[in-house]
N, C-alpha and C positions, 0 to 999 in steps of 0.2 A: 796205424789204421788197419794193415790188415789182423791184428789182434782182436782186435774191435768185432772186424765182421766177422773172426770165428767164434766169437764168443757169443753173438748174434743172431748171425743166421739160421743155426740150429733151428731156434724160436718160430722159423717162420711156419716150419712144418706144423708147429700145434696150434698156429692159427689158421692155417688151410684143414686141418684136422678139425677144427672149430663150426669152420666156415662148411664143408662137407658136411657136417651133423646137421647144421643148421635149415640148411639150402633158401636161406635169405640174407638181410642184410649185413649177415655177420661175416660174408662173402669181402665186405669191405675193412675186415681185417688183415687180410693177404698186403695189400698196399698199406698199409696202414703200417702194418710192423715192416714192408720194407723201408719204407720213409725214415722208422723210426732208428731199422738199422742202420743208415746209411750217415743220418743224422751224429748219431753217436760214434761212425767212424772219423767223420770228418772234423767234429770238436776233438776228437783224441790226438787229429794231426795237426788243425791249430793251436796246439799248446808244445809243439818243439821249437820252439828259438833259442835267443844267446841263453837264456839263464840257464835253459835244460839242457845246453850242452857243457855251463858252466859246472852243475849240479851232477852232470853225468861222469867229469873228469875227476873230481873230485871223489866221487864213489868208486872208480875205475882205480885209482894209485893215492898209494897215500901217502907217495911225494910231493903232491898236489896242496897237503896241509889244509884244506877248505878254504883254502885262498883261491881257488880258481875264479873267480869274480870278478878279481882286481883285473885281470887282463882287460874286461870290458869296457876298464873305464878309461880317462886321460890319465897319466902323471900328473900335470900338470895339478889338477886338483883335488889331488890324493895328500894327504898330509908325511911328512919324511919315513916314518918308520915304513909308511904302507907303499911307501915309494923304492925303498928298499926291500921289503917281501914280494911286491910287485917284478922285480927286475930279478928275484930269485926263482920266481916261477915262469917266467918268458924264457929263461937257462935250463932250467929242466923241461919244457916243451921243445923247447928246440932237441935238444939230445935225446928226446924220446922216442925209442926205439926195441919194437913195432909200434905202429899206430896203434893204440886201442877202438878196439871197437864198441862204439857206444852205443849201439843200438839194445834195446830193453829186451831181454831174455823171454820166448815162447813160452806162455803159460801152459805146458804141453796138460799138466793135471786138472786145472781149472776148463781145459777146451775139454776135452775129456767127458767133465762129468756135465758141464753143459749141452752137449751131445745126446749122449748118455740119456741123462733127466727128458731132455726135449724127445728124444725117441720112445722112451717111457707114456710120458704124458700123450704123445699123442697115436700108439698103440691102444691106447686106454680109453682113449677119448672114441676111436674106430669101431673097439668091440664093445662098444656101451647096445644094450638091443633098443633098438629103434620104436618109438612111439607116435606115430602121424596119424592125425586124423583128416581127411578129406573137407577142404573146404565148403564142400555142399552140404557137408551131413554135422558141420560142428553147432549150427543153431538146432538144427532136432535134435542131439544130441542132450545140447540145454536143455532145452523145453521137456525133455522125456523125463528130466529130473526131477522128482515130486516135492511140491512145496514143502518146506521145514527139511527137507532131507539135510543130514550132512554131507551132501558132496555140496552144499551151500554154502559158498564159502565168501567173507566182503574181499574184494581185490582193490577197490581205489575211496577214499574217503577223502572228503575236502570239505570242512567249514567257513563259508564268508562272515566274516565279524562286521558289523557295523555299528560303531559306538556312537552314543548319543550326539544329535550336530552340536552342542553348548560346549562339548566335551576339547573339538577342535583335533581330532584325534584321526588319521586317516582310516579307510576302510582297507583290512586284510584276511589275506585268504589263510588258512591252517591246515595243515595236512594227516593232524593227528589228530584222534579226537578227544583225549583231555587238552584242557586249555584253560587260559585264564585271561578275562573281560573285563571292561569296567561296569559299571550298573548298568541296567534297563540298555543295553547294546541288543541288538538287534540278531540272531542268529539262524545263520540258514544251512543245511547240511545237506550233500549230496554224493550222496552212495550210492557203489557200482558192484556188481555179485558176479559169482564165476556159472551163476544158471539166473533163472527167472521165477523167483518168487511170487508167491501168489499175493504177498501182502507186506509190509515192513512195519515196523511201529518201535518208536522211540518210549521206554517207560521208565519216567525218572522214580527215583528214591519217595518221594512223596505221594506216590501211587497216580499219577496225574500219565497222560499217554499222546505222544503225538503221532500221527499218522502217516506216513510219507506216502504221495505221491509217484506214481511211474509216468518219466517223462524224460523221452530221446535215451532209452536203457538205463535210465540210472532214475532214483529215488529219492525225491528232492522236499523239503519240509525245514517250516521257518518257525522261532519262538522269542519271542524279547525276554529275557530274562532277568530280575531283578535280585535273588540271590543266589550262593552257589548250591550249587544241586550234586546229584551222583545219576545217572541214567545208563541204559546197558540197551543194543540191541536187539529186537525179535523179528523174528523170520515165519510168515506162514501161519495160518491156523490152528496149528499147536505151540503158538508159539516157542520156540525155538530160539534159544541166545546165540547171535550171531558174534556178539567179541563180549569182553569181559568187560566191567563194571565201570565206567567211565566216570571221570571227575571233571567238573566245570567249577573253578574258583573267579568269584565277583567280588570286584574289586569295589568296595563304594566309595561311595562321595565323598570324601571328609567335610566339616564345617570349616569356615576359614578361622584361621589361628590372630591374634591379637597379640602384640609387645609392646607393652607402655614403654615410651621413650622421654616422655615429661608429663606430668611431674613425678617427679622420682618415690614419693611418699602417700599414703590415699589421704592424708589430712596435715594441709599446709595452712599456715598462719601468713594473714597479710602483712608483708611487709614494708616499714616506714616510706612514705612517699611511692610504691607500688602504685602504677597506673594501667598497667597489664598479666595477664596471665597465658603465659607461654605451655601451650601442648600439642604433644607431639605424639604419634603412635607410629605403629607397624603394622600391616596385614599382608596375608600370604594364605593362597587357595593352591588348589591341589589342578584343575581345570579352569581357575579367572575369576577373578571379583565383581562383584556391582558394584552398588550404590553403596554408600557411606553417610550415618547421620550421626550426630550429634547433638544430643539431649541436651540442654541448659536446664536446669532445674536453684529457684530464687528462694530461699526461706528466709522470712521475714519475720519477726516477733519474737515471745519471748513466751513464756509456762503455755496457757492455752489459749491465748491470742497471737495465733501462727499464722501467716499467711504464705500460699506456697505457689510460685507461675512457672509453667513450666515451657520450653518453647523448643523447637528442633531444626537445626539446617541444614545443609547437605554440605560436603565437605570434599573437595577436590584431594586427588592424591597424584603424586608423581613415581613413575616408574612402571611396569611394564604391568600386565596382564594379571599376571598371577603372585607377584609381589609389589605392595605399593607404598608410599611414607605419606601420612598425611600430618599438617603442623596448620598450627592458627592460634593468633597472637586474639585472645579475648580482652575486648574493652570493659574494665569493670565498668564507667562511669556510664559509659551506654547502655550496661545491665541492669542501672537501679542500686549497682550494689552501695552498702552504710553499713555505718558502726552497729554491730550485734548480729547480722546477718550470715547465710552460708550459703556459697556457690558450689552447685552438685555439678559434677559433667558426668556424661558416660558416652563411647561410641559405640555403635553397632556400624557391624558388615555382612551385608550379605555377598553368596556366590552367585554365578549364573546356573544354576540346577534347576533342570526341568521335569515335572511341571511346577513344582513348587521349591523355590530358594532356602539355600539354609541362612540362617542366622545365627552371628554370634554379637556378643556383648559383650563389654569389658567390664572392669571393677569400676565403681563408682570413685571417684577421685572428691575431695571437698576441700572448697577455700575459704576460709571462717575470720573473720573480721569480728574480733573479741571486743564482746563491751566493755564501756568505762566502770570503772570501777567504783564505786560508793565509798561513800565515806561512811563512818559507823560512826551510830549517834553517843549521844557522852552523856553522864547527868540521871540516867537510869540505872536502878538498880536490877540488875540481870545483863547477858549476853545477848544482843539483837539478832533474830535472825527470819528471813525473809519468811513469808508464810506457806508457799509452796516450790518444794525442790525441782529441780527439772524435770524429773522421772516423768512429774506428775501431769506434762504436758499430752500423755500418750490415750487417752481419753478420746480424742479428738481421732487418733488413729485407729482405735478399736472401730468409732464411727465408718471411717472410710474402707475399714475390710470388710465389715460387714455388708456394705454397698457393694463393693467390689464383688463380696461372694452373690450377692443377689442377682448381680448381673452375669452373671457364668452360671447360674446354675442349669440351665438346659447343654450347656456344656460336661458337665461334670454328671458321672454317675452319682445311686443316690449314700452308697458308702464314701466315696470320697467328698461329697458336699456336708456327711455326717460329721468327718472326720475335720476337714477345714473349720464346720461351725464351731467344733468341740476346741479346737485349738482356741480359735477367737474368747469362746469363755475363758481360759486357762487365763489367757490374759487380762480378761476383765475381773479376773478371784486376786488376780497377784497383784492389780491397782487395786483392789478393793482392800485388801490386806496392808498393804502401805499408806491407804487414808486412815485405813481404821488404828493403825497406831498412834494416829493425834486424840482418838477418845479413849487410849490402852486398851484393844481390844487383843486377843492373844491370832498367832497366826499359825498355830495347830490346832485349833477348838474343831475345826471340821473334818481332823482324820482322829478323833474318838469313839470308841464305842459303846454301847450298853455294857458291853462285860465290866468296860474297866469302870463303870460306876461304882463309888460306895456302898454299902448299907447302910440305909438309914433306921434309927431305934421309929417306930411307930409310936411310941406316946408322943413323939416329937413331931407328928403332923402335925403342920401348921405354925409351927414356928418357925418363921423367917430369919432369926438368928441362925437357928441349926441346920435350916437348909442352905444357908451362903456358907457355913460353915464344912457342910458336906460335900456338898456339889461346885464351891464354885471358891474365889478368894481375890482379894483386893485389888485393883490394878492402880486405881488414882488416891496417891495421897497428897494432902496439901502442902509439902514442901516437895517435894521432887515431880509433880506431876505439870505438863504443859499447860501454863495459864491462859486458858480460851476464853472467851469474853462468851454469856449464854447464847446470845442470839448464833455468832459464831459456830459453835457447839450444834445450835441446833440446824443448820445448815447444811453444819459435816455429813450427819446422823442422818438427812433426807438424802444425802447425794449420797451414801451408803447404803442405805434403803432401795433406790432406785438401781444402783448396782448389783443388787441378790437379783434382784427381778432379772434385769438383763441378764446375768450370768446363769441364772435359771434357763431362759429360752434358750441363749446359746448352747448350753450344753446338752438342751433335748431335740438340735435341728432345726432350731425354727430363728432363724436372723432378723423374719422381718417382723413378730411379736419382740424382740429385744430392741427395735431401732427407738419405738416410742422412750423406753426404761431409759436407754442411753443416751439419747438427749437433754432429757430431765437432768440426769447426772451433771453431765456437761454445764448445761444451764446452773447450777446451782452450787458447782463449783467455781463458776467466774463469779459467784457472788462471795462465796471465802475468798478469791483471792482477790478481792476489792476491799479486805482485811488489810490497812496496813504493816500491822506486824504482829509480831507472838513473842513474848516474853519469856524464857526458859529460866527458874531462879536459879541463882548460884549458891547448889547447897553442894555440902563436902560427901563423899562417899561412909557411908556411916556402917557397920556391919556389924552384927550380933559377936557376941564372945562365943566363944565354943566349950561345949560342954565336953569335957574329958572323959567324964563316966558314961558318956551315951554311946561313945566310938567303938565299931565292932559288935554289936549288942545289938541289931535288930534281927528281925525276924527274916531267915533265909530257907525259909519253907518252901520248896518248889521254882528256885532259882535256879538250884545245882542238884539235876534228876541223878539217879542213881546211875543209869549207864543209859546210850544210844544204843538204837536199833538199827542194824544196814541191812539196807533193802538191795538188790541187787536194779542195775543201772538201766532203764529202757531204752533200749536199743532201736534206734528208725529202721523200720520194715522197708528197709530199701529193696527195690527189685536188681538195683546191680548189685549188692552183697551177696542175695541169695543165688544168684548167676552166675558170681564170682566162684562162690564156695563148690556149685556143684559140678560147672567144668573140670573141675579136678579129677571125680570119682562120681558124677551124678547118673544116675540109671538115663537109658534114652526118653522115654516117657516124659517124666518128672523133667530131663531136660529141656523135651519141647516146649512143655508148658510155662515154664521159667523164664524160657527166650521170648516165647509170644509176649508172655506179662513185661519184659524186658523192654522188649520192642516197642511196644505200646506206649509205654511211659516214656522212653526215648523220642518217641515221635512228637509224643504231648508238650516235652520242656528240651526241644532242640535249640529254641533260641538260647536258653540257658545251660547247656552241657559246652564246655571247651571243645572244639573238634570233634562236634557231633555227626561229620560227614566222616570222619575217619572211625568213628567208630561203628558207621552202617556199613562200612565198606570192609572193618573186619568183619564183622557179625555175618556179611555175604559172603565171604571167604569161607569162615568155617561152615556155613551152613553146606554150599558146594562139595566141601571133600572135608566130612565128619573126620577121617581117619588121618586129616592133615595136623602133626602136633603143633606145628610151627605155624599153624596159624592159628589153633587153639591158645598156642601161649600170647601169640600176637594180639589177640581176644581179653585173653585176663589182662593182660599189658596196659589194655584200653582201658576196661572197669576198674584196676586199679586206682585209677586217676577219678571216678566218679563215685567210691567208697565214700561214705559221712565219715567223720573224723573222731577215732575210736575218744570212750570217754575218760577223763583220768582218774587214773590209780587212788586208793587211799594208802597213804605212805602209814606204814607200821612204827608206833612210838618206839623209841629207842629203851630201850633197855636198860633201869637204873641202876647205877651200883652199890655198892652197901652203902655209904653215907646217904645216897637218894634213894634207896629202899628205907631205912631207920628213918628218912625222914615224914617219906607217905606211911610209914605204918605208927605214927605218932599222930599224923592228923586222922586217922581213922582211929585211934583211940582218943581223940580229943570229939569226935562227933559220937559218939557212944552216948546214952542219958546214966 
């Protein structure tokens, strides 16, 4: 113990020394470290009992063996050998002579320099020269300080958070002022200075400004914030940056997440005596789920007599808030469902996000109850097959996107209702192309040109021999060609007709001049397919002989040009390229101008640059202290990452050796005339 407080006390002197600097409540350091010395004498002396004088005999003689222990305990429940080393150290205790003294040797060097140090430090602390300023004169003092000065210094900052109420998220205070939010959270900031500004103003990254308020000394101003930002303090009429470049990362919302749990496959087959369909999902939100529905969707029918009901229920789920299972055992027989039909399901979930919920959807899952199978008829000559393939049932869908687009169109701009209409034609060209090969129509005759026309001899105008002969060549011959009955034929030929039209309007924007075309279509394909069938003969695959002296031997005139021409690569006028390159070595001028264009275009496509906050935040860096390299590299560091991606090399042919030079320099004498 008294080791304790000389190694202590010393101390107390340079908390009176403290406390005298101070002449306030540092005064209650005095008591403060006597407590603490007295404290630490007194634990020093509750830690002497048996073991520490067991542990001190044994350091003391080292006839002791480190057995001095056993004395503490009984015999009785010492096991024999320890009962005999025991009874050998109670004999040499007895016989030991002098006593040792066991008490812990004066740390005479360690008091010492504790002394020492403490008289030091508080020598030092004495002759520090004194700085007081009079309580009456320290607010004029402030006030005499001119706005924007730098004796303007921020001394306390404190942001209250308040996340959205859906969020469930409590409200807290920050004491820094980078931080990180969730979305649209509520933010209030309130800043304290070491004088009195004439004005404060918050100016984020995207040139936007808020204005703080003075109220009870400090400077208070509030913002909801929906993404993250970068903002810096100003001070004063000249404006004045009062701390460096600050970050706010916003957290958002996620959409909730979906896990099919049944059925395990998007397209299951009903199975024998099957009277339900078991599904099961998972959802999971980041801040809580809503409402849950589920789409049933009925397709009934068969090529283009589809019928389709579609109907929605809402769907309970079990488990907490923001993870939940939902399961529901579907009655087909309740659905309607029969032989040939398909049952669609899909679920959506939404969250609680305010003011407008996210949604998500799942994959559409199908339960298909396969028709019966036909029998094929016998007794004809040919292969029977039905008149129209499935494909061909999609007519009827072209109808309802075109509807679909009609009714969005005051939603949609007028490029993206161009582009939707144009999609719709594509698909009304590629059903038109797969009817027209029941009258062999070809389905590249629409990406031909004038160039690749023939010549035709002029004495031959007018003969229709030599113009099918030039222009154009057989598709239907009478053994291998599909036997269509004419009325049949002429049928096809209308509802093909009525498809150019439609696929005409579609492709020049106009949905509701092609809805008339496409109905017709429609119309007058359910009358082909009121055809009961089509005959395809069974002829054998027949092919010409091949002439041997024709092979190799046409004309390869401007096939195989004499050499290519490389052009060199154009390169995207990126403005970080050009910013990258001349950080290096770019004159000051020429630099700024490059950073502004930089900036610019940074500002313009931030949603699309990767950590577009990090890189305003270098670019503020360098701009602050030009002569800093390490933030200049920290700079290129950044554009590197927004560089277009160099284009590729033309790899140089390999180089033949004499058997594959002898061999090119034969085909160049075989092309000689």
């Amino acid at each position: 113990m008294a080791i304790a407080l000389g190694l202590l006390l010393p101390w107390l002197l340079v908390a009176a020394a403290i406390a005298w600097r101070v002449q306030a409540w540092a005064w209650l350091l005095v008591p403060a470290a006597t407590i603490i010395a007295i404290t630490g004498a007194w634990r020093s002396r509750q830690g002497i009992d048996d073991a520490w004088v067991a542990r001190r005999l044994d350091a003391s003689d080292k006839n002791f063996e480190d057995s001095a222990a056993l004395l503490l305990q009984s015999p009785a429940q010492l096991p024999l050998l320890a009962q005999w080393q025991r009874d050998r150290i109670a004999s040499r205790l007895d016989q030991l002579r002098p006593v040792p003294d066991l008490r812990p040797a004066w740390p005479h060097r360690a008091m010492l320099t504790s002394a020492v140090a403490s008289l030091a430090i508080a020598l030092a602390i004495a002759w520090l020269p004194t700085r007081t300023v009079p309580d009456a004169g320290r607010r004029a003092d402030a006030a005499s300080v001119p706005a924007g000065s730098t004796a303007l210094r921020l001394v306390s900052q404190e942001i209250r958070i308040q996340p959205p109420s859906y969020t469930g998220l409590p409200a807290r205070t920050e004491k820094k002022l980078p931080t990180r939010v969730p979305e649209n959270s509520r933010l209030a900031w309130t800043l304290q200075f070491s004088g009195e500004p004439s004005q404060v103003t918050l100016v984020f990254h995207d040139g936007s400004r808020l204005a703080l308020e003075a109220t009870d000394g400090a400077w208070t101003g509030s913002r909801t914030l929906s993404k993250s930002t970068l903002y810096r303090v100003l001070l004063g009429s000249d404006q004045q940056p009062a701390s460096a470049l600050q970050r706010i990362d916003v957290v958002a919302d996620k959409p909730p997440q979906i896990r099919v749990l049944a059925p395990d496959r998007s397209l299951s087959l009903l199975d024998a005596g099957q009277e339900t369909w078991s599904l099961g999902f998972e959802a999971s939100d980041d801040f809580g789920l809503g409402a849950a529905q589920l789409r049933i969707t009925l397709a009934q029918g068969s090529g283009e007599n589809i019928t389709v009901s579609a109907r929605t229920m809402s769907l309970p789920g079990k488990g907490d808030a923001r993870k939940r299972i939902y399961r529901h055992q579907l009655d087909l027989a309740s659905s309607g469902f029969a032989v040939g039909d398909d049952l669609v399901v899909r679920l959506s979930v939404n969250d609680n996000r305010q003011p407008a919920a996210q949604t998500t959807r799942s994959a559409s899952f199908i339960l298909r109850w396969p028709p019966e199978t036909g029998a094929e008829a016998t007794g004809v000559e040919g292969m029977i097959k039905r008149t129209l393939p499935a494909y061909f049932r999609s007519q009827r869908q072209i109808i309802i996107d075109s509807e679909a687009l009609l009714a969005e169109r005051r939603k949609l701009s007028a490029e993206k209702f161009l582009q939707r209409s144009d999609e719709i034609g594509v698909d009304q060209r590629l059903l038109r192309l797969r009817y027209g090969q029941f009258l062999g129509e070809e389905t590249s005759h629409a990406q031909e040109t004038a160039e690749d026309a023939p010549e035709v001899d002029a004495t031959a105008t007018g003969d229709a021999t030599s113009v099918v002969e030039a222009f154009g060549h057989i598709h239907d011959e009478a053994e291998a060609a599909t036997l269509l009955d004419p009325d049949t034929r002429k049928l096809l030929k209308s509802a093909l007709d009525e498809m150019w039209q439609s696929e005409l309007h579609l492709r020049q924007g106009n949905p509701q001049k092609a809805l008339p075309y496409e109905y017709r279509a429609l119309r007058l394909i359910k009358q082909v397919q009121n055809a009961s069938r089509i005959y395809l003969a069974r002829v054998g695959l027949q092919l010409p002989p091949v002439d041997e002296t024709r092979r190799m031997g046409g004309d390869r005139s401007g096939a195989n040009p004499a050499g290519f021409a490389l052009s060199p690569a154009e390169l995207d006028a990126s403005p970080a390229r050009r910013f990258w390159q001349l950080l290096e070595g770019g004159t000051p001028a020429s630099l700024d101008a490059v950073a502004n264009e930089f900036e610019t275009w940074l500002r313009a496509n931030e949603g699309s640059v990767p950590d577009a906050l990090g890189v305003f935040a270098a670019m503020d860096a360098w701009r602050s202290d030009r002569a800093c390299v390490a933030c200049a590299e920290k700079l290129r560091e950044r554009l590197w990452q927004l560089l277009p991606a160099p284009v590729p090399a033309i790899e140089a042919r390999t180089v033949p050796d004499a058997r594959g030079r002898a061999y090119l320099d034969a085909l160049q004498e075989a092309r000689k005339p």
